[in-house]
N, C-alpha and C positions, 0 to 999 in steps of 0.2 A: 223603938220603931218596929212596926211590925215587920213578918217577909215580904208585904203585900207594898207597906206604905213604902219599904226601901227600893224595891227593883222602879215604883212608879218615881221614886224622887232624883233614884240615881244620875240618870242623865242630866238632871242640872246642876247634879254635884260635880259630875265632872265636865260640864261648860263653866262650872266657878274654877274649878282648881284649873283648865286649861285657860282661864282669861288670867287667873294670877299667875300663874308662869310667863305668859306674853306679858303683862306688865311687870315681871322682878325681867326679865328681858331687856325691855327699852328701859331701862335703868342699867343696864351695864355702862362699866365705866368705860369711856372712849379709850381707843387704843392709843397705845404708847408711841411718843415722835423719838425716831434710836437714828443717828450717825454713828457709824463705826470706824475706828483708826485702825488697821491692818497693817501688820507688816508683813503684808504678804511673800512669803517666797523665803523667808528666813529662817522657818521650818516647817515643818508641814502640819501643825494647829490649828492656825490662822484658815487652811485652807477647810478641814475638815470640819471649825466652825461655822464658816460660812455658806458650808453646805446643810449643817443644821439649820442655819439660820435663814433661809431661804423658803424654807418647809414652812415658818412661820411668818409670812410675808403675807397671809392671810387675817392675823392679827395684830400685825407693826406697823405703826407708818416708820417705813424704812427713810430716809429724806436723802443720806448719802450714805456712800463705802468710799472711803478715803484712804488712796495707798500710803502707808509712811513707814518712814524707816527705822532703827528702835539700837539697841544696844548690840543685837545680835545680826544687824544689817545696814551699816552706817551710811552707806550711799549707792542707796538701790531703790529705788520705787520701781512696782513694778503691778500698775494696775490692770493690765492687760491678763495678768493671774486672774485678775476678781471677773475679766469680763469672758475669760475663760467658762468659768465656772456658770456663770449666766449661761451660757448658751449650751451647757449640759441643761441647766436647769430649763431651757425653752422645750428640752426634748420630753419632760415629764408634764410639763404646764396644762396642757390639755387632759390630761387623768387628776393633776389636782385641781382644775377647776370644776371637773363633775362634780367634786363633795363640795366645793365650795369656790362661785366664781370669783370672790374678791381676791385669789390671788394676781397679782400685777404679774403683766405682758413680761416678755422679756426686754420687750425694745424700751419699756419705762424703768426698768430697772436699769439698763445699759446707759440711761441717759443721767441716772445720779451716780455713776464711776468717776470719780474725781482724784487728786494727786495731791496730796498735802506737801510741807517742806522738805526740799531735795537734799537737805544736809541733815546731818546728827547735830540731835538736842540744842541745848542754848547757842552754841556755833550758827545755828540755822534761823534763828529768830533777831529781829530789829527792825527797827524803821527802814520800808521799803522794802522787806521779805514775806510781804506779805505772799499765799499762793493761794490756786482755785481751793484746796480746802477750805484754808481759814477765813476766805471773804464767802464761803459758802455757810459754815457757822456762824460768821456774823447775820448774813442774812438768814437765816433758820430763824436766828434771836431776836430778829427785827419785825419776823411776820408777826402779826395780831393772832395771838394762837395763847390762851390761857392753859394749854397742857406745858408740863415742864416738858423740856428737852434734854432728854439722854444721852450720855458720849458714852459709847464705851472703847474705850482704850485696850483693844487688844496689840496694839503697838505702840511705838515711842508718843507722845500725848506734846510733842511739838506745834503740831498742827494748833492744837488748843492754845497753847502758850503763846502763840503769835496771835490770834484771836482777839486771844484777853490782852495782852500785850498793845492791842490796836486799837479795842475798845476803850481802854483805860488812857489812851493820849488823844483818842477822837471826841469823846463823849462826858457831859458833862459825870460830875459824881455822883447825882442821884440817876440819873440813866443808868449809870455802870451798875451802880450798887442793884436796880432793877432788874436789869438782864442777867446776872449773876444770880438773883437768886430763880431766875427759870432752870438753870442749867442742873443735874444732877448726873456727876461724871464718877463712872464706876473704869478703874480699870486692874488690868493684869501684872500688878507689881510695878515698880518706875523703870519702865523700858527704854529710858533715858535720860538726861539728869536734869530737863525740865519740870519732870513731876515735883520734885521739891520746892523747888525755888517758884511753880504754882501755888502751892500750899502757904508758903510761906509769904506769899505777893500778895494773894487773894484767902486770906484765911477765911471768911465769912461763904466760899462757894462749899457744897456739896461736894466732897470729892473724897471714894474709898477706893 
């Protein structure tokens, strides 16, 4: 191509190459649905991740922060930590939403602060324990929502175990065995001694 025929073509080379970026675009893949189990207040981890984690609330569907207690805080919830931390976060909200408005309000994030089970591990789980966490996970698994649903377990994974524990005597087997495999549960070591006896309940779930 000559220098003639490229400076005349140019401009529709790059109307192509700018239309194929907008279309590898609206092909990205939908953002990830994340409920967190915290044990917040047990050390200071928990708190300094979910200050990370707020930063990307721009590309998470956050759904819940779930207070729970774990091996290293046997009966303490204490979500008022998380809603702490929210209302530092309202104080930057308006600088990250210049670069990007889809960060969420503070008052919609304040409004999925939730309490998972008030005791340590297997002690804390049975029929009729159920808490607003884990009828909040059931209901996560019950919306009509084809993306899996992420737990991440940066605390005791109780919360979960009562869950599954409800759905497994509420619902038939091939329900259960459905909603299980939505789920993909990553956590922090077994911060209490329900993460075994998950694994070992529900072999077939997603869980590192």
């Amino acid at each position: 191509m000559t220098r003639l025929r490229w400076v005349r073509a140019a401009p529709a080379i790059i109307v192509a190459a700018t239309a194929g970026r907008a279309a590898i675009a609206q092909r990205v893949v939908p953002h990830p649905r994340l409920i967190v189990l915290a044990d917040m207040e047990a050390d200071p981890d928990d708190t300094q991740s979910l200050i990370r984690l707020l930063l990307y609330t721009n590309e998470i569907n956050l759904e819940r922060l779930v207070a729970t207690t774990s091996v290293h805080q046997k009966t303490r919830l204490a979500p008022e930590s998380i809603s702490r931390l929210i209302g530092e976060y309202k104080k930057v909200r308006p600088n990250l939403a210049r670069h990007d408005p889809a960060y969420p309000t503070a008052e919609a994030l304040l409004r999925i602060v939730d309490t998972g089970q008030p005791g340590y591990g297997m002690a804390a789980i049975g029929r009729g324990k159920d808490s607003p966490g884990s009828r909040r996970i059931i209901a996560a698994l019950d919306r009509r929502d084809d993306r899996p649903l992420w737990i991440g377990g940066w605390g005791g994974p109780n919360t979960l175990a009562q869950a599954l524990l409800t759905l497994r005597a509420t619902r038939t087997p091939a329900d259960l065995k459905r909603l299980i495999a939505k789920l993909r549960v990553y956590t922090i070591s077994d911060q209490d001694d329900t993460g075994p006896w998950i694994r070992r309940e529900f072999p077939d779930l997603f869980y590192e």
